[in-house]
VONULUM-651402 format. One record per atom (N, C-alpha, C): atom name; x, y, z; residue number from 1. Coordinates in nm, 2 decimals. Layout:
! residues N
+-------+--------+--------+--------+-----+
: atome :      X :      Y :      Z : num :
+-------+--------+--------+--------+-----+
:    CA :      X :      Y :      Z : NUM :
...
+-------+--------+--------+--------+-----+
***
This chain:
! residues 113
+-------+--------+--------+--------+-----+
: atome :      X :      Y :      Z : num :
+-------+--------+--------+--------+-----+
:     N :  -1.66 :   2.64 :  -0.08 :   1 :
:    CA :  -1.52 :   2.66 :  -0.09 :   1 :
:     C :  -1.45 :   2.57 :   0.01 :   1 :
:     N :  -1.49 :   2.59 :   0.12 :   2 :
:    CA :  -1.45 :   2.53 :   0.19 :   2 :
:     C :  -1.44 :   2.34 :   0.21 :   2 :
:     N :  -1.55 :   2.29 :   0.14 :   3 :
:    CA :  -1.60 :   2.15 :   0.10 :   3 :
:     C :  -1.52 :   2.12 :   0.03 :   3 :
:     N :  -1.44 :   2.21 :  -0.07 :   4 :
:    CA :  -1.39 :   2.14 :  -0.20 :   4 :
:     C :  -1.25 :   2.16 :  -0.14 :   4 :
:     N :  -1.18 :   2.28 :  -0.05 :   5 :
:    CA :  -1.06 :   2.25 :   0.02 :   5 :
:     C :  -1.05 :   2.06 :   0.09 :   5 :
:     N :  -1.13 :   2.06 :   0.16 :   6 :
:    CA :  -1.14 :   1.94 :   0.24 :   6 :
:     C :  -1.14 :   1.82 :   0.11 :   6 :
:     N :  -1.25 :   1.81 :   0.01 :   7 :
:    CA :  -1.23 :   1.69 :  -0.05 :   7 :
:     C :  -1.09 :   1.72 :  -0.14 :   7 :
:     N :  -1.04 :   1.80 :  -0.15 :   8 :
:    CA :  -0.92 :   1.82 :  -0.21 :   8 :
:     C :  -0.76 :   1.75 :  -0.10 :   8 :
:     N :  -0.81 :   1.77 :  -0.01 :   9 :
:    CA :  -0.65 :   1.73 :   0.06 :   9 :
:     C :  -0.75 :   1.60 :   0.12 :   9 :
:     N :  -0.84 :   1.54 :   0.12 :  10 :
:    CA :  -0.88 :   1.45 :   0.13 :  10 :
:     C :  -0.82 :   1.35 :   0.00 :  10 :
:     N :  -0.82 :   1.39 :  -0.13 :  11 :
:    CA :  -0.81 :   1.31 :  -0.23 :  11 :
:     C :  -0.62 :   1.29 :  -0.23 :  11 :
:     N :  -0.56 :   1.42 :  -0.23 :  12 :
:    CA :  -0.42 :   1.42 :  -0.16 :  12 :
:     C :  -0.35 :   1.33 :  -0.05 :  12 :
:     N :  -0.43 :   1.26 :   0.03 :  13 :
:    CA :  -0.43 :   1.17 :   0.08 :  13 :
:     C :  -0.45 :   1.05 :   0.07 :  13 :
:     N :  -0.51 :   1.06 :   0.04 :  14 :
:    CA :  -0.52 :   0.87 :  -0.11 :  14 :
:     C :  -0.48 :   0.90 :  -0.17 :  14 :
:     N :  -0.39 :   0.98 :  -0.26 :  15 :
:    CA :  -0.30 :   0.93 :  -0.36 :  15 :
:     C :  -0.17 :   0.91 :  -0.26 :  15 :
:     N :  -0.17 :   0.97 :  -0.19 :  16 :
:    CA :  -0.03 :   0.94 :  -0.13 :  16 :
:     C :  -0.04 :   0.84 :  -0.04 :  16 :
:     N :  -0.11 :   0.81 :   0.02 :  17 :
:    CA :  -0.12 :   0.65 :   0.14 :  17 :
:     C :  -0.13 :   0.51 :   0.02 :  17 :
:     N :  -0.18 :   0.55 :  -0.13 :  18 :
:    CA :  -0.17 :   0.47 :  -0.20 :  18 :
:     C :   0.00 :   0.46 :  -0.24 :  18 :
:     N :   0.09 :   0.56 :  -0.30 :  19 :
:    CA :   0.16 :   0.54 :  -0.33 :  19 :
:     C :   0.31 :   0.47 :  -0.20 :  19 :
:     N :   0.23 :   0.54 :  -0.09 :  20 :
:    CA :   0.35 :   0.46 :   0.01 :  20 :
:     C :   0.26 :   0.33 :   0.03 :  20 :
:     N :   0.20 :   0.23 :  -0.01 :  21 :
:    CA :   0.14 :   0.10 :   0.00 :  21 :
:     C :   0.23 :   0.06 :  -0.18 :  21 :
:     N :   0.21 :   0.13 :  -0.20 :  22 :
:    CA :   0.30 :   0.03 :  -0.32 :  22 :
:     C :   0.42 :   0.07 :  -0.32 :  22 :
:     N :   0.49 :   0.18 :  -0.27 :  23 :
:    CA :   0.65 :   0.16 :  -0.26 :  23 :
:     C :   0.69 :   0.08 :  -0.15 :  23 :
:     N :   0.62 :   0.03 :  -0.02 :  24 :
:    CA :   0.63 :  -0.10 :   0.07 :  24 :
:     C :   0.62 :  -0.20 :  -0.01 :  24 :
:     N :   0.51 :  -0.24 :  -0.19 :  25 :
:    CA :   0.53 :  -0.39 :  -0.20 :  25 :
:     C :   0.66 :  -0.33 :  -0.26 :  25 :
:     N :   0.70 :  -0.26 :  -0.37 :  26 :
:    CA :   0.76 :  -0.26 :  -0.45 :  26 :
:     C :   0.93 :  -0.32 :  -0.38 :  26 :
:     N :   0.94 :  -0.25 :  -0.27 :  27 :
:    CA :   1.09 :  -0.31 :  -0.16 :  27 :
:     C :   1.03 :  -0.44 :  -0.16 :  27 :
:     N :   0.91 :  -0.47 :  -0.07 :  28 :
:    CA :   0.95 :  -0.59 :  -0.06 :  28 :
:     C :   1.01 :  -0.73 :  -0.19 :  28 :
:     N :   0.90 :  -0.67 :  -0.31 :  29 :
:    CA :   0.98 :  -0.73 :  -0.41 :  29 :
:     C :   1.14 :  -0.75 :  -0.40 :  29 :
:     N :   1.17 :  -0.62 :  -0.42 :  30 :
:    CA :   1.31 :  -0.60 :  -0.42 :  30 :
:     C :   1.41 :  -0.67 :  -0.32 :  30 :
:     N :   1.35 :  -0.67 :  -0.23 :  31 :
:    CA :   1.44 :  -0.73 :  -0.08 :  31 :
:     C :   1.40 :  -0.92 :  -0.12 :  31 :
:     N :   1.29 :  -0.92 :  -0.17 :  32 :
:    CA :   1.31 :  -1.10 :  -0.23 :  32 :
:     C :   1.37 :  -1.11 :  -0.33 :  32 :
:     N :   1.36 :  -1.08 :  -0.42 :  33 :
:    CA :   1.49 :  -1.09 :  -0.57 :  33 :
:     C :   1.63 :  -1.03 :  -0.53 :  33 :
:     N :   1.69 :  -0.98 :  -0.43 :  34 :
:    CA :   1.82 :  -0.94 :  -0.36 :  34 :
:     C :   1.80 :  -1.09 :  -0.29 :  34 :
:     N :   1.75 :  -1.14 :  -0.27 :  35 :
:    CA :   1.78 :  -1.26 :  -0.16 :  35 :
:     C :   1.81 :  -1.34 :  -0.26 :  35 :
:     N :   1.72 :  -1.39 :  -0.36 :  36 :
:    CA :   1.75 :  -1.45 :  -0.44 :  36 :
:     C :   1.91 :  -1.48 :  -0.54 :  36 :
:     N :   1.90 :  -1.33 :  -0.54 :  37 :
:    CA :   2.06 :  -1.32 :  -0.63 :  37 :
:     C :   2.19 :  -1.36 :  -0.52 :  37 :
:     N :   2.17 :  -1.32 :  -0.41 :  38 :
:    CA :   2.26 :  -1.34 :  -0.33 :  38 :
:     C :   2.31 :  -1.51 :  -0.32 :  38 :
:     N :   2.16 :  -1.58 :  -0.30 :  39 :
:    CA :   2.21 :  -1.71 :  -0.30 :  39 :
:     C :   2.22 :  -1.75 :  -0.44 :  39 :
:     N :   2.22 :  -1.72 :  -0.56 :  40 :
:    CA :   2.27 :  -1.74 :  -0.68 :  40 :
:     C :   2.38 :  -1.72 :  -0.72 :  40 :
:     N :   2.43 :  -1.61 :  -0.62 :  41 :
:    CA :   2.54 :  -1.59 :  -0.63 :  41 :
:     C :   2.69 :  -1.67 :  -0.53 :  41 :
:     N :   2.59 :  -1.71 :  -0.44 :  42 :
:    CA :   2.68 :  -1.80 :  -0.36 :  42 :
:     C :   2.71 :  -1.94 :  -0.43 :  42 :
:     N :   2.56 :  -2.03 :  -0.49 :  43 :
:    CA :   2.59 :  -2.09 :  -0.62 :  43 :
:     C :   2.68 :  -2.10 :  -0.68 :  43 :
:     N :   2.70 :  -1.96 :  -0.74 :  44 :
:    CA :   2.75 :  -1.92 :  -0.88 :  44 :
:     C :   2.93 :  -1.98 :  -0.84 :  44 :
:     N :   2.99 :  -1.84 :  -0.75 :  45 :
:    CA :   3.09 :  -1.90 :  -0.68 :  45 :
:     C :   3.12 :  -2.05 :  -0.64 :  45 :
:     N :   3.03 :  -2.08 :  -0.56 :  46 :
:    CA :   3.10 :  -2.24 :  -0.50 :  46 :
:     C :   3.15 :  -2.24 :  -0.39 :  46 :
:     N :   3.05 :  -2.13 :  -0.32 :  47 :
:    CA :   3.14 :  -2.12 :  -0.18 :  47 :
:     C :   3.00 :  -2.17 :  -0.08 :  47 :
:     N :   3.06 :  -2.23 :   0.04 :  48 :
:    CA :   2.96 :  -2.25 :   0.17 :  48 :
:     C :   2.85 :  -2.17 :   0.15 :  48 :
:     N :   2.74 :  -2.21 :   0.19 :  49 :
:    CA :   2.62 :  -2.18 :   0.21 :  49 :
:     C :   2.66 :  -2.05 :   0.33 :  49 :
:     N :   2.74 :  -2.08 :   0.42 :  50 :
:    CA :   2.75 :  -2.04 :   0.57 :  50 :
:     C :   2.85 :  -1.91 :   0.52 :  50 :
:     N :   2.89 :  -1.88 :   0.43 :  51 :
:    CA :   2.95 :  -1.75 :   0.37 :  51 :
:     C :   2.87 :  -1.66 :   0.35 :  51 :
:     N :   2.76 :  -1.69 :   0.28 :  52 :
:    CA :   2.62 :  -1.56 :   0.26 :  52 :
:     C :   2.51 :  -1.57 :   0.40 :  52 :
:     N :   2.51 :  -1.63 :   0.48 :  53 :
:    CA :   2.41 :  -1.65 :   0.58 :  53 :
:     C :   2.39 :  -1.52 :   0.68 :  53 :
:     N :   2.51 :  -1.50 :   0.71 :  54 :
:    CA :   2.46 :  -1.35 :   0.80 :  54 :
:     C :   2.38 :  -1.26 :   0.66 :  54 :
:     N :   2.43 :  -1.23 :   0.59 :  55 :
:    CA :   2.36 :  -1.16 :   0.45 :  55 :
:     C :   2.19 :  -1.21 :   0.42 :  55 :
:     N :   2.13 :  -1.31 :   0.44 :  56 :
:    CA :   2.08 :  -1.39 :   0.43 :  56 :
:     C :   1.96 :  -1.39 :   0.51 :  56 :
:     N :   2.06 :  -1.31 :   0.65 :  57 :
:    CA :   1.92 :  -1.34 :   0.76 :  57 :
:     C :   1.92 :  -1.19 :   0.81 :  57 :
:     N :   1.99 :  -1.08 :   0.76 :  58 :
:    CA :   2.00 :  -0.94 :   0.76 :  58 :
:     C :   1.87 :  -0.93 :   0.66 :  58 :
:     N :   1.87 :  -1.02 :   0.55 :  59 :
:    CA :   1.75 :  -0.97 :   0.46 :  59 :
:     C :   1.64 :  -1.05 :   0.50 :  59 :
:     N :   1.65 :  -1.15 :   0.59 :  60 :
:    CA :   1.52 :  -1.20 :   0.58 :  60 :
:     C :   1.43 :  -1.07 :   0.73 :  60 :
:     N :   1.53 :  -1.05 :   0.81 :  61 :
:    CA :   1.43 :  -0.95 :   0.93 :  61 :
:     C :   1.45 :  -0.86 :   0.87 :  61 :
:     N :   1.50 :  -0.77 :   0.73 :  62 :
:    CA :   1.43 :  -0.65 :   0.66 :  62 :
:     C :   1.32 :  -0.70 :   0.61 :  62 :
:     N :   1.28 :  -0.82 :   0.54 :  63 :
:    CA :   1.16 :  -0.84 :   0.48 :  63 :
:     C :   1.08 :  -0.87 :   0.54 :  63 :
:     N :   1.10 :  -0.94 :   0.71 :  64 :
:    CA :   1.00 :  -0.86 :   0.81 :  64 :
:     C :   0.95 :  -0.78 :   0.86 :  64 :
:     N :   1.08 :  -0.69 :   0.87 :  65 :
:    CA :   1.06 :  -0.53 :   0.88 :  65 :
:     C :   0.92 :  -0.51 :   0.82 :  65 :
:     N :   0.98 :  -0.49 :   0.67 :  66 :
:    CA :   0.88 :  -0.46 :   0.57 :  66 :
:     C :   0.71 :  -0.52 :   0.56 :  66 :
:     N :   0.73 :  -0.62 :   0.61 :  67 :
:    CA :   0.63 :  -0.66 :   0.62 :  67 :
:     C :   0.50 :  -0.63 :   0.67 :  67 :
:     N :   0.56 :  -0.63 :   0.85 :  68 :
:    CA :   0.51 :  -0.53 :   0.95 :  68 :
:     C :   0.45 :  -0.37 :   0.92 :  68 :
:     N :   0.57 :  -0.27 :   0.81 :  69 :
:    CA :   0.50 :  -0.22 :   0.80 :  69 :
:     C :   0.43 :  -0.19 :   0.69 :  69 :
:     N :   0.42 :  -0.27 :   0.58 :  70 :
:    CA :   0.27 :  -0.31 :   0.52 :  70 :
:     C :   0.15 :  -0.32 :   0.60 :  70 :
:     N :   0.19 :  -0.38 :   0.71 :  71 :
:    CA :   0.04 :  -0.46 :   0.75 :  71 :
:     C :   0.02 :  -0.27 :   0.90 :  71 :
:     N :   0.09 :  -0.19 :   0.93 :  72 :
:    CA :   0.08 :  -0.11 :   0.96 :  72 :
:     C :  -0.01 :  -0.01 :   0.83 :  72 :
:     N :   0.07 :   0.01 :   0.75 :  73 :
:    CA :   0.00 :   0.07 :   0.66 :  73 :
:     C :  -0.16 :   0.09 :   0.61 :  73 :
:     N :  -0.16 :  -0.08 :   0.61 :  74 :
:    CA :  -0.28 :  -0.15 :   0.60 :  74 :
:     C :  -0.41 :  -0.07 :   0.71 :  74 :
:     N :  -0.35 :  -0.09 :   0.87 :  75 :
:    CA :  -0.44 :  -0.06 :   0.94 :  75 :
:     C :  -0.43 :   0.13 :   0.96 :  75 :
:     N :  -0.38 :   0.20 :   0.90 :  76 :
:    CA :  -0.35 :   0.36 :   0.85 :  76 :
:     C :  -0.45 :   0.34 :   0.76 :  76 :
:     N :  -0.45 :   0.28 :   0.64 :  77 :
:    CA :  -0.58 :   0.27 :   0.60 :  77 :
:     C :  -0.69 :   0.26 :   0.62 :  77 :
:     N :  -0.69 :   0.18 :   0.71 :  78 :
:    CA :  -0.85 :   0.09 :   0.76 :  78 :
:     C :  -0.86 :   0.28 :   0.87 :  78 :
:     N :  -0.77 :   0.31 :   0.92 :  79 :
:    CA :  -0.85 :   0.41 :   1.00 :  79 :
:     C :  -0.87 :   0.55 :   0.96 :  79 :
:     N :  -0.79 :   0.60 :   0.80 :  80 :
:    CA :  -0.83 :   0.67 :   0.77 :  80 :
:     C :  -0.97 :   0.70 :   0.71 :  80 :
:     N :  -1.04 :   0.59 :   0.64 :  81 :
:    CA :  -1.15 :   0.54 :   0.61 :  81 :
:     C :  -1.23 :   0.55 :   0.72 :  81 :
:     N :  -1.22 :   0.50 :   0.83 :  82 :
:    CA :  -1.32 :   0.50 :   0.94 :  82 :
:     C :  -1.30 :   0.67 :   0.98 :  82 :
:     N :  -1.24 :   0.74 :   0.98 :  83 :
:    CA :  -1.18 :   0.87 :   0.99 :  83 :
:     C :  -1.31 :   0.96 :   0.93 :  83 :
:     N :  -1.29 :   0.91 :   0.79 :  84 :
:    CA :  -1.43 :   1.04 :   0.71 :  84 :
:     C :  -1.52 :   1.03 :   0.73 :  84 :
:     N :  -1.61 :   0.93 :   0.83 :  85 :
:    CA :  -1.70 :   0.97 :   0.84 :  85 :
:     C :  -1.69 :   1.09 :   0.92 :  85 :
:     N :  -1.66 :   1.10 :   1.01 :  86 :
:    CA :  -1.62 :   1.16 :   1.08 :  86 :
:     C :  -1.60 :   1.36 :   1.07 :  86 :
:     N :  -1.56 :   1.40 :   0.94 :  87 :
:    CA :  -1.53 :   1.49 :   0.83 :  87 :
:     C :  -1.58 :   1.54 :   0.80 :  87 :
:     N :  -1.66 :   1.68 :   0.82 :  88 :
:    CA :  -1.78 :   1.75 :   0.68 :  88 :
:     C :  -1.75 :   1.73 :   0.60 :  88 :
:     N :  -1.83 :   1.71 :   0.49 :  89 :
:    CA :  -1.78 :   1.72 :   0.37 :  89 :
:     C :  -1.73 :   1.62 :   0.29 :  89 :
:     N :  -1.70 :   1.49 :   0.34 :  90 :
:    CA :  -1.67 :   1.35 :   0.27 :  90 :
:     C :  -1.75 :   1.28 :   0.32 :  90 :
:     N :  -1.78 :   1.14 :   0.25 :  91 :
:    CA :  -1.86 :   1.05 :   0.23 :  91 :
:     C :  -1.84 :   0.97 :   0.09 :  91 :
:     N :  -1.85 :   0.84 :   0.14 :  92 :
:    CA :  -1.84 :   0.76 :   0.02 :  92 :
:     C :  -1.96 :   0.75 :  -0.09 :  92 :
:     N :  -1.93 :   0.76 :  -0.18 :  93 :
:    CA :  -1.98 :   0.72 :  -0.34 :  93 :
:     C :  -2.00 :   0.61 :  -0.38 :  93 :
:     N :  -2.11 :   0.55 :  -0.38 :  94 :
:    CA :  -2.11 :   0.44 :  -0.41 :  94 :
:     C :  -2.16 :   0.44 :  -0.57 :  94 :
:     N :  -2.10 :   0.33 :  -0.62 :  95 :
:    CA :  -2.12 :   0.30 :  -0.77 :  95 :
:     C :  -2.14 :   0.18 :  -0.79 :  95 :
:     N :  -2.23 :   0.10 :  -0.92 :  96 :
:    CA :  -2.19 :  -0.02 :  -0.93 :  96 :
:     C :  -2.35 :  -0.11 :  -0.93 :  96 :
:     N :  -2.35 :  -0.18 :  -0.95 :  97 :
:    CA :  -2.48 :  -0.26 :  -0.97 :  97 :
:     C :  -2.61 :  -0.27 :  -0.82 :  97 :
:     N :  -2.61 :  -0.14 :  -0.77 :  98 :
:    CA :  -2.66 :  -0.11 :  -0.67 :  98 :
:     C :  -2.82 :  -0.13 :  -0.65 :  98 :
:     N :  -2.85 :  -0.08 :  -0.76 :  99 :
:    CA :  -3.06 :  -0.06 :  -0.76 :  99 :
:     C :  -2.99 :  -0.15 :  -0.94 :  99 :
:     N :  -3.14 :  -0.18 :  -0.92 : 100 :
:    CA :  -3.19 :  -0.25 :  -1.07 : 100 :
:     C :  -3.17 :  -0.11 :  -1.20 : 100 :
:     N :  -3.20 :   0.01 :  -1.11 : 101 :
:    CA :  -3.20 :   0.11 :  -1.21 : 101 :
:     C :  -3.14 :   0.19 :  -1.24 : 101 :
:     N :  -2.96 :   0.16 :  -1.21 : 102 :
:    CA :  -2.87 :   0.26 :  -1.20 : 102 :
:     C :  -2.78 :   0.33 :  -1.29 : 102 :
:     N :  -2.84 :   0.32 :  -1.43 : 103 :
:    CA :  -2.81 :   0.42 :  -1.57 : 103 :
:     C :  -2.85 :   0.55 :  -1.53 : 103 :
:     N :  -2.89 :   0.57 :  -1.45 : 104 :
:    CA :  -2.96 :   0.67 :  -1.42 : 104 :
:     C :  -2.85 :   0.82 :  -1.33 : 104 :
:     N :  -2.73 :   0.78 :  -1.31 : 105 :
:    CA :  -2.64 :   0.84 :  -1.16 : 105 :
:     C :  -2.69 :   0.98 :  -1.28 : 105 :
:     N :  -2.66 :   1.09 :  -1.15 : 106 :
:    CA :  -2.66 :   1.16 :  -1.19 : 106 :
:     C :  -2.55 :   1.28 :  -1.09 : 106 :
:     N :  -2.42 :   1.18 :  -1.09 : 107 :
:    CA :  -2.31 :   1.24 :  -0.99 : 107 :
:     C :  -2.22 :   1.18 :  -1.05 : 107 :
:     N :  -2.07 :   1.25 :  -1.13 : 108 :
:    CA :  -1.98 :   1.15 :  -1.20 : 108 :
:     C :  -1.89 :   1.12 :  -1.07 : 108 :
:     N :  -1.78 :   1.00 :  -1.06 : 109 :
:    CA :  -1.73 :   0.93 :  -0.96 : 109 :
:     C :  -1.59 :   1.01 :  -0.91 : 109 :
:     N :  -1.62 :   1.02 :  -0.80 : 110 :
:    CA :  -1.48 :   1.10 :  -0.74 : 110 :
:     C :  -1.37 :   1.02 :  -0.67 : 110 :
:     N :  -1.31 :   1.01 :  -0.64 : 111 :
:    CA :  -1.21 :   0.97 :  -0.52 : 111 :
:     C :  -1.23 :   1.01 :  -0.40 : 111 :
:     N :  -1.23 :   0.92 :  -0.31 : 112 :
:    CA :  -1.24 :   0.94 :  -0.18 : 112 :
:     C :  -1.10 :   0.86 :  -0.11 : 112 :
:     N :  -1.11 :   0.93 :   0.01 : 113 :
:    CA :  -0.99 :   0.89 :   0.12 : 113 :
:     C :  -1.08 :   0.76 :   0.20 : 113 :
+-------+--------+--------+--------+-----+
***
């Protein structure tokens, strides 16, 4: 009971460290096609370059922001993984072209943190 509590909020945690790693690209997308339109829009107008520039450089240190914490995220990853071993109860699954003879599993594949 207790093993399946643990790989249970274990798996709750990979889905959620996954989905905050893709709502970080997803902004960053966002914060580059906002950059984009802005100077399309400056284009579009016909006005100075030097009109959208504070705008311009507000988004380029959020898309460093952003960046930074991707690459934070990244290493929240790297340590929650180094984390389970650590864990009763988790361990990685390996699958995949391992032994010559591996039709054979006899463990279906789970999710791990």
């Amino acid at each position: 009971m207790r093993k399946q509590m643990i790989q249970s909020a274990a798996r709750e945690v990979a889905v959620q460290i996954r989905a905050v790693e893709d709502t970080i690209d997803g902004a960053l997308a966002e914060i580059a096609e906002l950059q984009s339109r802005v100077m399309q829009a400056t284009a579009v107008a016909g006005v100075s370059i030097g009109i959208a520039q504070p705008a311009i450089e507000r988004l380029a240190a959020s898309m460093q922001s952003m960046v930074a914490a991707r690459g934070a995220m990244a290493g929240c990853h790297a340590a929650l993984i180094d984390a389970k071993s650590e864990v009763p109860g988790l361990r990685t699954v390996g699958f995949g072209d391992v032994e010559p003879d591996c039709q054979t599993a006899t463990q279906p594949l789970r999710i791990v943190a």
